[in-house]
C-alpha positions as CSV (number, residue, x, y, z in Angstrom):
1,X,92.6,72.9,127.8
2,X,95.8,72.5,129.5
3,X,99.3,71.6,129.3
4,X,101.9,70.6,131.8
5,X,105.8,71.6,131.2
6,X,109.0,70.8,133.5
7,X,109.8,74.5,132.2
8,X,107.9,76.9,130.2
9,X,110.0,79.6,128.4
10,X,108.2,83.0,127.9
11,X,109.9,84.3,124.9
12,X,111.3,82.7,122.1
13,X,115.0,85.6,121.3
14,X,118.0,84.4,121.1
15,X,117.7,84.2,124.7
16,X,114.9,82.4,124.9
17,X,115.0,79.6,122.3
18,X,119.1,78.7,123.2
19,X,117.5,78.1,126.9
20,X,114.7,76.3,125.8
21,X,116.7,74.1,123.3
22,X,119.0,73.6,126.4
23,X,116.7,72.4,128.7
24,X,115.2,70.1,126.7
25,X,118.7,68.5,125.7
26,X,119.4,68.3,129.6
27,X,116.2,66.1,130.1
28,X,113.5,68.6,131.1
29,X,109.8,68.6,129.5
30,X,110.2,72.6,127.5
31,X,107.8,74.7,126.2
32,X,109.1,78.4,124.5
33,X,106.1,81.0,124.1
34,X,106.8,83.6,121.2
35,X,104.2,86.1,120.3
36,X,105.7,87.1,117.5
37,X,104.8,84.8,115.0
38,X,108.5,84.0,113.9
39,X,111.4,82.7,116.1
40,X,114.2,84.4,117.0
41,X,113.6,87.9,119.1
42,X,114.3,91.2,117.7
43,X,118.3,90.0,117.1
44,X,116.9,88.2,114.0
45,X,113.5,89.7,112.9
46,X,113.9,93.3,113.3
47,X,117.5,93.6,114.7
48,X,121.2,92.1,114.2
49,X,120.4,90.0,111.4
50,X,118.6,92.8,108.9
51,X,120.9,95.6,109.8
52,X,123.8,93.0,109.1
53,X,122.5,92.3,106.0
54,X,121.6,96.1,104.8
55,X,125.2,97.1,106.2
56,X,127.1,94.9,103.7
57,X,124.8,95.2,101.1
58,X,124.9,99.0,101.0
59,X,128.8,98.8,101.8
60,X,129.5,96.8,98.5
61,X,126.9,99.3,97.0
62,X,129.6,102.4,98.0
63,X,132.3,100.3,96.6
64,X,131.0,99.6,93.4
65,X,129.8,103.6,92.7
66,X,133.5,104.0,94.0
67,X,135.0,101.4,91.4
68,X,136.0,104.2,88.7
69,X,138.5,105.9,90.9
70,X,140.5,102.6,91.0
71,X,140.1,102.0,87.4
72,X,137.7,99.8,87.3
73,X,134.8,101.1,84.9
74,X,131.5,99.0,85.0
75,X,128.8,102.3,83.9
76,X,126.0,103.3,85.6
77,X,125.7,101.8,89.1
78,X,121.7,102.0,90.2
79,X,120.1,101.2,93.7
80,X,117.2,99.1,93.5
81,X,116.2,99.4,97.0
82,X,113.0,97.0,96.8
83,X,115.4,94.4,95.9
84,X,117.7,94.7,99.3
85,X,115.2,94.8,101.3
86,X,114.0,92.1,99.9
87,X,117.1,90.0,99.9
88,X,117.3,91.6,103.4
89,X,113.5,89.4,104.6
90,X,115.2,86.1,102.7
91,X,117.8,86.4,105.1
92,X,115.4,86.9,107.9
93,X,113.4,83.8,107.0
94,X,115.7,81.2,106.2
95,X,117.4,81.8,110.3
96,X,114.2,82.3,111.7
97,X,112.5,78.9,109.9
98,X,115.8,77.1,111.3
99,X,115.4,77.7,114.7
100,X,111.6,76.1,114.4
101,X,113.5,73.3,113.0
102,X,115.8,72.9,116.1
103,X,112.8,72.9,118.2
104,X,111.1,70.1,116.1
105,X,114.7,68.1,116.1
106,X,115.0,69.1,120.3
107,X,111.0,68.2,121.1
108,X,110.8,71.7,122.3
109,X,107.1,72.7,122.3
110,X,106.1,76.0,120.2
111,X,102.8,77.7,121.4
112,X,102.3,81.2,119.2
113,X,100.8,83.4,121.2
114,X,101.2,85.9,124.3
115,X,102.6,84.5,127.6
116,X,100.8,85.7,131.1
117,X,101.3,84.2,134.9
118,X,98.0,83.3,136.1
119,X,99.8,81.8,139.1
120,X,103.4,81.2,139.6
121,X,102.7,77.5,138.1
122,X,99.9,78.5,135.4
123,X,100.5,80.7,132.0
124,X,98.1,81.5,129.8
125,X,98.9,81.6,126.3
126,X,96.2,83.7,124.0
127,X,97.0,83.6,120.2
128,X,95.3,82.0,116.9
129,X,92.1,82.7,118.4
130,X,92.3,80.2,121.2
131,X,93.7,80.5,124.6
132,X,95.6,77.7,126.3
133,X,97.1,77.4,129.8
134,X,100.2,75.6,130.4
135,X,101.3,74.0,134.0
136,X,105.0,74.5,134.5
137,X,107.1,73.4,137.2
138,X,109.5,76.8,136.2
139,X,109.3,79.6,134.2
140,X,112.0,81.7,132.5
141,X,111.3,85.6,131.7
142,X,113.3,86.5,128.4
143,X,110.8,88.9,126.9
144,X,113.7,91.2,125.6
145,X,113.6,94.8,124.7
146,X,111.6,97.5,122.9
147,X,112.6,100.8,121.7
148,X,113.0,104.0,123.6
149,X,110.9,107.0,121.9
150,X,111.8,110.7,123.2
151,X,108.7,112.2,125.1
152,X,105.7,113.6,123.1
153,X,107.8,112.3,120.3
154,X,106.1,108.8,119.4
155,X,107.0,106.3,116.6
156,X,104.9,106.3,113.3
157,X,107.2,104.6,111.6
158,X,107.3,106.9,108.9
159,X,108.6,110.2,109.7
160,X,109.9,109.1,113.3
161,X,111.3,105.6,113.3
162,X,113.0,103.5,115.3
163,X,115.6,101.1,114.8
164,X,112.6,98.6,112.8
165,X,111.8,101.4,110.8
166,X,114.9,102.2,110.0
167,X,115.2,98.4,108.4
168,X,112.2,99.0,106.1
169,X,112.4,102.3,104.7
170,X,110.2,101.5,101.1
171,X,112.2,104.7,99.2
172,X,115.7,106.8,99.9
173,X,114.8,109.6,102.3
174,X,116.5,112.4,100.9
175,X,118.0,113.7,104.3
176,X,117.9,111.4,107.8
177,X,118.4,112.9,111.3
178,X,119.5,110.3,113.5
179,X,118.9,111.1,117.5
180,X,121.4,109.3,120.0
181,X,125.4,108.4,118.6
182,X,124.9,104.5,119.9
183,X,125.3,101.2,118.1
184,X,122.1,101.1,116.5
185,X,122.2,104.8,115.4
186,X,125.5,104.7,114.1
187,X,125.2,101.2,112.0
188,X,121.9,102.2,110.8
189,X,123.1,106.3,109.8
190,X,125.8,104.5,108.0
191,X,123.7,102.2,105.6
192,X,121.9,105.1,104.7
193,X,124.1,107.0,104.3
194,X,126.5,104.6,102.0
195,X,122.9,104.3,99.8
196,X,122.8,108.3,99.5
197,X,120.6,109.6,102.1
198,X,122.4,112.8,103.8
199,X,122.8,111.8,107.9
200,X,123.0,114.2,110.4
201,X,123.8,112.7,114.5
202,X,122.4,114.5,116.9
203,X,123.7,113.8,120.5
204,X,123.3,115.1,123.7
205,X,126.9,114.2,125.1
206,X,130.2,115.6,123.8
207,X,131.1,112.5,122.4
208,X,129.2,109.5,120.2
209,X,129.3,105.8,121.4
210,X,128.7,106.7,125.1
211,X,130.3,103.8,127.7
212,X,133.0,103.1,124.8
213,X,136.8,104.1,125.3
214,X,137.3,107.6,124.3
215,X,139.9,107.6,122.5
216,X,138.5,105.1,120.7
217,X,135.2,107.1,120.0
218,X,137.2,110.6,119.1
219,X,139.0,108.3,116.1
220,X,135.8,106.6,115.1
221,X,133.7,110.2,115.1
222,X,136.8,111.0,112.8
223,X,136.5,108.5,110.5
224,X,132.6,108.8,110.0
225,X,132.9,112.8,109.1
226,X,135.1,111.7,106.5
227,X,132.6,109.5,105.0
228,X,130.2,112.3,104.8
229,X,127.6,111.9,108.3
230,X,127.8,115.1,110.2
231,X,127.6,115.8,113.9
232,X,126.1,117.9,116.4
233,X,127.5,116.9,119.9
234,X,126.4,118.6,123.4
235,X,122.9,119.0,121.6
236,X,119.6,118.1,122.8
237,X,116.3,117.3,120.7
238,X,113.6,119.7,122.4
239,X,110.5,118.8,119.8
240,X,109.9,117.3,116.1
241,X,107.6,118.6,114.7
242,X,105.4,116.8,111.3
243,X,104.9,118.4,108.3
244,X,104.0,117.3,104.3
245,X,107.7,116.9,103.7
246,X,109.1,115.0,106.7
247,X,109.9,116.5,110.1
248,X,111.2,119.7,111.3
249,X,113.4,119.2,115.0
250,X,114.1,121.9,117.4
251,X,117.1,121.6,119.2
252,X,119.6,123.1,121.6
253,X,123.2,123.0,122.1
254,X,124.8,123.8,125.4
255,X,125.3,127.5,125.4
256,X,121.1,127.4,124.8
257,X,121.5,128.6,121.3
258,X,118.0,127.5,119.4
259,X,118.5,125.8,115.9
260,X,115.9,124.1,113.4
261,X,116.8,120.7,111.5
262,X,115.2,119.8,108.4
263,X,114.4,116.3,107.4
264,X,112.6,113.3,105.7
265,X,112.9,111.3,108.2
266,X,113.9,111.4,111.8
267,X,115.7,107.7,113.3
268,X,115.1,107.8,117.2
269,X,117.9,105.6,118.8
270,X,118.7,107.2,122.5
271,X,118.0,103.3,123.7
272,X,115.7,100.6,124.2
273,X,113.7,99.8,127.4
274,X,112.7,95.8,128.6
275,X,109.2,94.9,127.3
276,X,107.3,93.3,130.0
277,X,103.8,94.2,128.8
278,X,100.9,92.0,129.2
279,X,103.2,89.2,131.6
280,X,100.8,90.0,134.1
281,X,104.2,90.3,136.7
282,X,102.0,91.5,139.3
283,X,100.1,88.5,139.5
284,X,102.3,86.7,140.8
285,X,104.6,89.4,142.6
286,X,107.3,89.6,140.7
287,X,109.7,92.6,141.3
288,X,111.4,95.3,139.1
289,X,113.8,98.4,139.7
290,X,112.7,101.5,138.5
291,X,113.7,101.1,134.7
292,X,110.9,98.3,134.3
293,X,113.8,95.5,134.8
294,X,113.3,92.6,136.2
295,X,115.6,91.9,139.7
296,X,116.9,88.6,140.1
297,X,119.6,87.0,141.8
298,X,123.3,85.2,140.9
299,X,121.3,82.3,139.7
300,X,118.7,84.4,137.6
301,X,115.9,83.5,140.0
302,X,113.5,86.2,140.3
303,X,111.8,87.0,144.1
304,X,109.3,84.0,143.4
305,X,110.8,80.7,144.0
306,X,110.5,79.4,140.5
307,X,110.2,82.3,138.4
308,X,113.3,83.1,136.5
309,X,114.4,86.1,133.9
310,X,117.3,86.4,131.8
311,X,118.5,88.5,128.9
312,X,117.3,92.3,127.9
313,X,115.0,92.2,130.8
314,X,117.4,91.8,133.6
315,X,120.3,94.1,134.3
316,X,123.6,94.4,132.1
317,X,124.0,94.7,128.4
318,X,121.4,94.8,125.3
319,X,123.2,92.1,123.6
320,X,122.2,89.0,121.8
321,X,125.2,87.0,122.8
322,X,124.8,88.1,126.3
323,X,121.3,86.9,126.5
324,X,122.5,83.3,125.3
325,X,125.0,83.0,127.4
326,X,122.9,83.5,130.3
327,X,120.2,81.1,128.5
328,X,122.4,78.3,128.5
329,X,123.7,79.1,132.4
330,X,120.0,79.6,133.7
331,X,119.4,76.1,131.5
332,X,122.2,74.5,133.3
333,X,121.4,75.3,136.8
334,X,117.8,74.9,136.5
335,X,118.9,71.0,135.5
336,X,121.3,70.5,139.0
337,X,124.5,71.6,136.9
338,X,126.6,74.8,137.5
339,X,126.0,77.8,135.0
340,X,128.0,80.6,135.0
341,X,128.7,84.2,132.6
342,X,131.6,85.9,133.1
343,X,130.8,89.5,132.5
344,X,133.7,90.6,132.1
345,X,134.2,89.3,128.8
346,X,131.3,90.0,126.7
347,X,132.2,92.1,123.1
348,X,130.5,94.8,121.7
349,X,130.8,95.5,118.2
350,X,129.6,98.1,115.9
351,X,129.1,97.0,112.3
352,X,130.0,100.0,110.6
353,X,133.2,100.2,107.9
354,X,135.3,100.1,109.8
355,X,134.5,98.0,112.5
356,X,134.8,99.0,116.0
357,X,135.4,96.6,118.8
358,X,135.7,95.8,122.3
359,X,135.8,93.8,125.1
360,X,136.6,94.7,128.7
361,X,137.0,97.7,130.4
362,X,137.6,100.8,129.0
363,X,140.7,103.0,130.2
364,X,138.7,105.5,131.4
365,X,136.8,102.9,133.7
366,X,140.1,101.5,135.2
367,X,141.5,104.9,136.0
368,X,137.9,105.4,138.1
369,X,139.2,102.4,139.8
């Protein structure tokens, strides 16, 4: 059977579903294809939204085992960690259920399942056991972003995780190696951390929060040492290996000295990647550079006519809020209006305590110019 759109969005992130709830308020016939199962990219299924929620429920954890010290005595403080992560998934739901609910209340049309170009006009959707193919005037590429692994060093999810591991740990690792001093590392080293697991950051630069202004990045480092995660800068992760207890890493610093690191559990965050598996791009001829992203022009639009991509999968920042932004301006032109992002002026924030912000360039970048 088939269906026919004005615009058929493959992807249903925070990218995705702002642009599909967008076109259908500007008059256009939408359809949002999500894979999935839930709404709302990795941002609120395996991304912004749990870490947000694990980071201030393990920061007022830290307070309260701290309370005594400001005279406040309340006995035995315990962590029920089965608990969090459970109020952690409510959290989860309740967004991810709302945004079904805006695309009931905006007629968007939901199909679960994956999203493939037959022809530049034709997806296929397979999912639920039954395939369907949608006609659609347009299509909009906001497929997002998977994590990076390291080489010979794949995710199991249980001794080497990633950033969605990292959200559902079922018990406190004892000891946690995180690789790569970004964001995600960082806000997830500290939730562990704060709920007693030792954290150890291993980084290849000589400094953690890479693209961030130094200065900046010398007091944060600082400020994490003093809350108990340790450092190794100018190092690099050569192997990890697995054994019954956890993970075993081989590393080397700069002057090629060798050195072991024992652990339970071993976070891989060095970056994430855009996911455009099973799109079937080369049906249709659509181009990417040579980091899998998708190459399109001021207006979003892709090499084929009416094939657009926005978000993780085109150049520029990881970012939720950069991804809707661009959502609403592909939305926009797509419907005869005028969209526009200004780059300039996108945030980044890491969630950790304290927070660290910024928006702009960075000192050392306006020197360069």
């Amino acid at each position: 059977m088939s269906e026919k759109f004005d615009v058929t969005v493959i992807g249903g992130g925070p990218g995705g579903y702002v642009c599909a709830i967008r076109l259908s308020q500007l008059g256009l016939k939408t359809a949002c294809i999500e894979s999935r199962g839930s709404l709302g990219g990795t941002c609120l299924n395996v991304g912004c939204i749990p870490s947000k929620s694990l980071l201030n429920l393990s920061e007022n954890f830290h307070k309260a085992k701290n309370f005594e010290k400001i005279g406040i005595e309340i006995g035995e403080i315990k962590l029920n960690l089965g608990k969090m992560m459970k109020n952690k998934e409510k959290a989860v739901t309740v967004l991810t259920k709302g945004i079904e609910f805006l695309f009931k209340k905006n007629k968007v049309s939901y199909f679960k399942g994956k999203g493939s170009f037959k022809s530049s006009n034709e997806i296929l959707v397979s999912g639920e056991g039954k395939e369907t193919v949608i006609e659609t005037g347009k299509a909009i590429i906001s497929t997002g972003s998977e994590p990076v692994s390291i080489p010979g060093m794949e995710f199991d999810e249980e001794k080497i995780i990633s950033s969605t591991g990292a959200l559902s740990l079922e018990k406190l690792p004892k000891k946690m190696v995180v690789v790569g001093g970004g964001y995600i590392g960082l806000e997830m080293g500290s939730v562990w951390s704060r709920l007693g697991t030792e954290v150890e950051v291993v980084e290849f630069l000589d400094h953690i929060t890479p693209g961030m202004d130094r200065e900046i990045s010398t007091e944060f480092m600082k400020i994490l040492k003093k809350q108990g995660i340790k450092f190794k800068l100018n190092t690099k992760v050569e192997k990890i290996t697995k054994n019954e207890n956890g993970v075993t890493l081989d590393v080397i610093d700069k002057e090629n000295k060798k050195n072991n690191i024992e652990a339970d559990v071993v976070l891989i965050s060095v970056g994430r990647r855009p996911y455009t598996t099973g799109l079937k791009l080369e049906n249709v001829g659509v181009k990417t550079d040579e980091k899998g992203k998708v190459k399109v022009d001021k207006n979003f639009e892709t090499n084929i006519k009416n094939i657009f991509a926005i978000g993780d999968v085109i150049d520029g920042p990881m970012l939720a809020h950069k991804a809707e932004e661009e959502g609403i301006a592909v939305a926009e032109f797509i419907a005869g209006q005028s969209g526009h992002v200004n780059y300039e002026i996108i945030p980044g924030v890491i969630y950790t305590s304290p927070e660290v912000a910024s928006v702009g360039k960075t000192e050392e970048q306006l020197n360069e110019k």
